[in-house]
C-alpha positions in Angstrom: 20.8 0.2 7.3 17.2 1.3 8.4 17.5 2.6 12.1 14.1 1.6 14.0 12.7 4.3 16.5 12.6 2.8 19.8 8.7 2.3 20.6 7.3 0.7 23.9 4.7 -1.9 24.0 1.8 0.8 24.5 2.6 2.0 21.7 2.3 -1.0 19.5 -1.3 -1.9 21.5 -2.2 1.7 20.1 -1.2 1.0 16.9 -2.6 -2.2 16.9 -6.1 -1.1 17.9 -6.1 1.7 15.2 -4.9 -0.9 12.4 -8.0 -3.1 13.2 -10.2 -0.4 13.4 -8.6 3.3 12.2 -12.4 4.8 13.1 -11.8 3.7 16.9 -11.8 7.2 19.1 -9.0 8.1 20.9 -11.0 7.5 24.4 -12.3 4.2 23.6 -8.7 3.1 23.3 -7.8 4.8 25.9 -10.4 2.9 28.1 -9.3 -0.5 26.5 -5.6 0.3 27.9 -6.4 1.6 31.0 -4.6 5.0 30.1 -5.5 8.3 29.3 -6.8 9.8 26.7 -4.0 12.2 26.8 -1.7 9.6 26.9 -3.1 8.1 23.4 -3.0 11.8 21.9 0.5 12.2 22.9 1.4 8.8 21.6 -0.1 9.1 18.4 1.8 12.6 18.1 5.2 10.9 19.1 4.4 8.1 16.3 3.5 10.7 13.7 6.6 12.5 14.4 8.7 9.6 14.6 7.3 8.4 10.5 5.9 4.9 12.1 2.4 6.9 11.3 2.1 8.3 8.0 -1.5 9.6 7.7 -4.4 7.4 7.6 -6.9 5.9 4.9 -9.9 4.2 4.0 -10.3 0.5 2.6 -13.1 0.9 -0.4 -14.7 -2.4 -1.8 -13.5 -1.5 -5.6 -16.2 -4.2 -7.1 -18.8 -2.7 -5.4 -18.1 0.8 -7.4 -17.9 -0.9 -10.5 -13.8 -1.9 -10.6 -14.3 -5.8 -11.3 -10.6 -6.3 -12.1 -7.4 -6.1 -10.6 -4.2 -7.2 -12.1 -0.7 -7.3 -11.0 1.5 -6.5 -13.7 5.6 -7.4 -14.1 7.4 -4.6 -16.1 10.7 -5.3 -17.8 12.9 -2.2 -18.3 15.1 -1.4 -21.2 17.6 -0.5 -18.5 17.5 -0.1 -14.9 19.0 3.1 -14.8 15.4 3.9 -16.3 13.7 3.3 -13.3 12.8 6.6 -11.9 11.3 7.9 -15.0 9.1 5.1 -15.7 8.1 4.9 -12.2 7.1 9.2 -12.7 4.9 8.3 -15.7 3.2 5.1 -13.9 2.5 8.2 -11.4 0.5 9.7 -13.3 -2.1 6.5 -14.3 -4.3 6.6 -11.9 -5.8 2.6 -12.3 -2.1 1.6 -11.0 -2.5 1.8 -6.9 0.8 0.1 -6.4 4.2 0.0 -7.6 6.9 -1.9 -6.3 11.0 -2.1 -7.3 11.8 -5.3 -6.8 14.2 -7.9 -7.2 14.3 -11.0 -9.6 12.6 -11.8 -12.9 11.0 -7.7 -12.7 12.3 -4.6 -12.4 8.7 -3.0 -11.4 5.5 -5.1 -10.0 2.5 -2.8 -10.2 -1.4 -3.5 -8.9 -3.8 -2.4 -11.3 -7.7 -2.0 -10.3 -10.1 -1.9 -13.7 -13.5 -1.9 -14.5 -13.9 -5.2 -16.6 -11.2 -6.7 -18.9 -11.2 -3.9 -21.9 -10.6 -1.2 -19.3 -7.7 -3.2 -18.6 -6.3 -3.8 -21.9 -6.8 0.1 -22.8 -4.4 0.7 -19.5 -2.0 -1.8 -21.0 -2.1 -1.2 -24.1 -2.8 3.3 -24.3 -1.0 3.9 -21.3 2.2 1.6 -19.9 3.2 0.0 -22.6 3.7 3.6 -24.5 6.3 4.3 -22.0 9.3 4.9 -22.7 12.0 2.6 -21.1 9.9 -0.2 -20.6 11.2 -3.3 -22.7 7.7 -5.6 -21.8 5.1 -6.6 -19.5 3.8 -9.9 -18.0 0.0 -9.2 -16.8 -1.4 -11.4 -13.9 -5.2 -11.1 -13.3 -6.5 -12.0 -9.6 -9.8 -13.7 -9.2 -9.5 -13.9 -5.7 -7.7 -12.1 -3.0 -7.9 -14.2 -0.3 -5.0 -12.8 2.5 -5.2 -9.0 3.3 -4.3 -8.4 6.5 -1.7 -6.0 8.3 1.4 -6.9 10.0 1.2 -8.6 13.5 4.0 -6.3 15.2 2.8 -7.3 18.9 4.2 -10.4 18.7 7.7 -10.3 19.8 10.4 -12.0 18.2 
């Protein structure tokens, strides 16, 4: 079982105003909580130390560089012992930006991003479906994503 670090309410109002805007400064936040800016700096610190904060990144609009498709994309393996070899080779494709063991019909449910649809099946067909291990695939393009949104974690149960 997963132990969960003990965090304060503070601390998930910090969190929260970072995951709507990761760019917000440290004093602005501070300012918006009535705290210090110390305090937020010493929070974020504790949070970091504690794993809750791994790093930080950047959303990029994919289309807008050229990368028209994505695809999610069901892998059946040969066997599931196979799992963390294959999973070392997806690794090393950079078009998969997600990979997921999962449970049911899939032993592994990647997200692709592509440039158009022959990008794609080169991926498919050059790259994963040479690997070793994996039995088949089942390729699911999105023309929409509609829901992306993090995790409301102030709301209390």
């Amino acid at each position: 079982m997963t132990e969960h670090p003990e965090i304060d309410q503070l601390d998930r109002q910090i969190l929260a105003k970072l995951v709507e805007d990761g760019k917000t400064p440290y004093t602005d936040i501070a300012k918006q909580l009535f705290v210090s800016s110390g305090t937020i700096h010493v929070r974020m610190k504790k949070l970091e130390q504690l794993g809750i904060v791994k790093g930080s990144s950047l959303t990029v609009d994919y289309q807008k560089l050229g990368y028209d498709i994505t695809a999610f994309l069901g892998i059946h393996l040969d066997k599931s012992s196979l799992y963390d070899d294959v999973v070392a080779l997806l690794k090393q494709i950079p078009e998969i930006v997600e990979a997921n063991y999962t449970t049911g019909m899939y032993s592994i449910f990647t997200k692709i991003v592509c440039k158009d649809t022959n990008h794609l099946r080169q991926v498919l067909h050059d790259k994963i479906q040479k690997i070793s291990g994996i039995q088949r695939t089942e390729t699911f393009i999105s023309l929409e994503e509609s829901i992306s949104r993090p995790v409301n974690f102030l709301e209390e149960d």
